[in-house]
N, C-alpha and C positions, 0 to 999 in steps of 0.2 A: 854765799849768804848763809848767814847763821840760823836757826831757829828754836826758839824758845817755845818749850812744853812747860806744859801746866798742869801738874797733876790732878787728877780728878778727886773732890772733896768726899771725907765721908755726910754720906746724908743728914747725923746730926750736927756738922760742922758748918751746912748750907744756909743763907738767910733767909728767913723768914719769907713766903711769895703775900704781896699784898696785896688790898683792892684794887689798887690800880696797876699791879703786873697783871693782874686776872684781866682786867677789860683789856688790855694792851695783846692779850694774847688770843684772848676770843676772837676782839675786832678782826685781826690778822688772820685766824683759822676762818671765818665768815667770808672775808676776801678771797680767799684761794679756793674755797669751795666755788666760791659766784663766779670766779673767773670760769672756774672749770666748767662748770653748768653753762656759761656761756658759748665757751669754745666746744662743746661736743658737738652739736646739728652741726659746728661747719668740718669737724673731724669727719662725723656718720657720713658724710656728704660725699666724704672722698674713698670711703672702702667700695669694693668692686659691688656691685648690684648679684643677689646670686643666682639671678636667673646667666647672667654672663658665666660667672665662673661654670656653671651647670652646663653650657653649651660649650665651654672650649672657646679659644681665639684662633686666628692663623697661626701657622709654626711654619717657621722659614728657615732652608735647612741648605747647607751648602754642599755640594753634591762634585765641588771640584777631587776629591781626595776618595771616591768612590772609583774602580778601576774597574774596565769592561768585564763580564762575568762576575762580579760583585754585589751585594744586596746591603745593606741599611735597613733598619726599621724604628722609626720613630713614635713617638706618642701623640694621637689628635682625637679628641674626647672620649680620651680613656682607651681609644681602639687601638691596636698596632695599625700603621700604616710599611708596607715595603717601598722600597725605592732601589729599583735595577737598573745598573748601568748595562743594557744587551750587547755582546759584542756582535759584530755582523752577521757571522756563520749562524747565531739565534734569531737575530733579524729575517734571514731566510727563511730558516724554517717556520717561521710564522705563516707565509704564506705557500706551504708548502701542500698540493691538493688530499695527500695523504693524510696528513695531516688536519686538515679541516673536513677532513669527510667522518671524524671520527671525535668532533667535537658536536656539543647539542645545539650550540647559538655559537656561531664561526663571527656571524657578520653583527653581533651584540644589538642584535632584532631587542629584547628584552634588554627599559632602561635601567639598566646597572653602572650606567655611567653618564656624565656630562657629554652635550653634544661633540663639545669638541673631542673626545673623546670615544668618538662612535666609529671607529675606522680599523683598519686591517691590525694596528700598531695597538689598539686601545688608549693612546696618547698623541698628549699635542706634540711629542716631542718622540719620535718612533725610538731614539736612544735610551731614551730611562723611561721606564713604566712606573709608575703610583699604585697601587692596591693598597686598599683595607684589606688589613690580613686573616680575616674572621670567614672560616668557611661558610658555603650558604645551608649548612645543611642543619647544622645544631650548634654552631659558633665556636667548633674547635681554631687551633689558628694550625696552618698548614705548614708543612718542612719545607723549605729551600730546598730543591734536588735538582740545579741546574746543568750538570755533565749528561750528555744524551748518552743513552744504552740502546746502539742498536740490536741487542740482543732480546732484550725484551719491550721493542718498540718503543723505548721511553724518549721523546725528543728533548729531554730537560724541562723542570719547570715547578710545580707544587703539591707536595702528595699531604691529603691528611693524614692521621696515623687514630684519631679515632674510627671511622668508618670507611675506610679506604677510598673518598674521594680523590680525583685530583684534578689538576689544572693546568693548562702549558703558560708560558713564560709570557702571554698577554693575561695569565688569568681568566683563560676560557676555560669551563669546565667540559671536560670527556662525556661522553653516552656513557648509560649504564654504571653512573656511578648513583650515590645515595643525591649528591648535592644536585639542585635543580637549576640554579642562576652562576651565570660567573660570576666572578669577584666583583665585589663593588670598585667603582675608580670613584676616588674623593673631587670636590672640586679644589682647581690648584691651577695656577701658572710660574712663568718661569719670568724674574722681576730682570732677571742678568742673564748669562750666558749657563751660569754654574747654580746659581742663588732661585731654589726652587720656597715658593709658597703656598701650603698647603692650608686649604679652609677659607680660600677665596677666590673666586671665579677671573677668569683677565678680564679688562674693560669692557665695558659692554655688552657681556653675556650672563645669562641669567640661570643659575641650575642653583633648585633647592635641595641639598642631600638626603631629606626624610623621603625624596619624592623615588628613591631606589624602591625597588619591588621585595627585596629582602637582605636583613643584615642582622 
């Protein structure tokens, strides 16, 4: 298909615009404005409310491609979130008496977590742990240091590096560090097998996240 151009005229070669191009072209700019003015309430209508954007929604995060001894960390209102896949041998030593005698809150007496989350594992799911990654102490975020050193008692798990807090692999914090709470656990369930959803509670239960003691 062919197409035919048309050069553009010089300005004194144009005709003449008359009174009735002028109403023809008002009336038509008058139209497009009023549409416009019409349709914006139902445009505003549809932008997010910013009290939502301001709180974050759930983020649902697929955790099949995350391998035992591995960590993730995602974004949920601005906070890092981690997500650990524990392999067994970390599993153990969770509940290992050495180990919990040398933590401040073992049994997460202090709510830093959803109920479901109130247990040896600090999750509904003892395989991958959830943490807000924000220390409790002045909101550094912590290192990943999951290989244990029995040399210097470290059974694996999260050192800060501004004031030397740290935390084992439930995100319980040690005696004698500066931080005072463990880790917060967000609220969250698991929709699939793999398909975790972070920033909302499973059916039926109720935990509101401001209700943590510090973050």
């Amino acid at each position: 298909m062919s197409v035919n151009f048309v050069a553009d005229q010089p300005r004194s070669a144009r005709p003449p615009v008359t009174r009735r191009d002028f109403l023809y072209i008002a009336t038509g700019s008058f139209a497009v404005v009023g549409t416009a003015a019409a349709l914006w309430p139902m445009i505003d209508q549809m932008r997010p409310d910013e009290s939502v954007l301001a709180s974050g929604g759930p983020v649902e995060v697929d955790v099949s491609k995350v391998g035992p001894g591995e960590q993730i960390t995602v974004r949920w209102r601005g906070r890092p979130v981690f997500i650990i896949n524990r392999a067994a041998d970390a599993l153990k030593e969770l509940k290992n008496p050495s180990l919990l005698a040398r933590l401040r809150d073992p049994d997460s007496q202090v709510p830093q977590q959803p109920p479901y989350a109130r247990n040896w594992s600090r999750s509904s799911n003892p395989q991958y742990a959830v943490l807000v990654g924000v220390c409790t102490h002045l909101g550094c975020i912590p290192e990943f240091q999951p290989a244990a050193d029995p040399q210097r008692a470290w059974p694996g798990g999260y050192f800060c590096p501004c004031h030397g807090s740290k935390y084992d692999l439930a995100g319980r914090v040690f005696k004698n560090v500066p931080a005072p709470y463990n880790l917060p656990v967000p609220p969250y369930h698991f929709t699939s097998a793999t398909m975790l959803k972070i920033g909302e509670n499973p059916p039926g239960v109720s935990f509101d996240f401001s209700s943590i003691q510090q973050i």
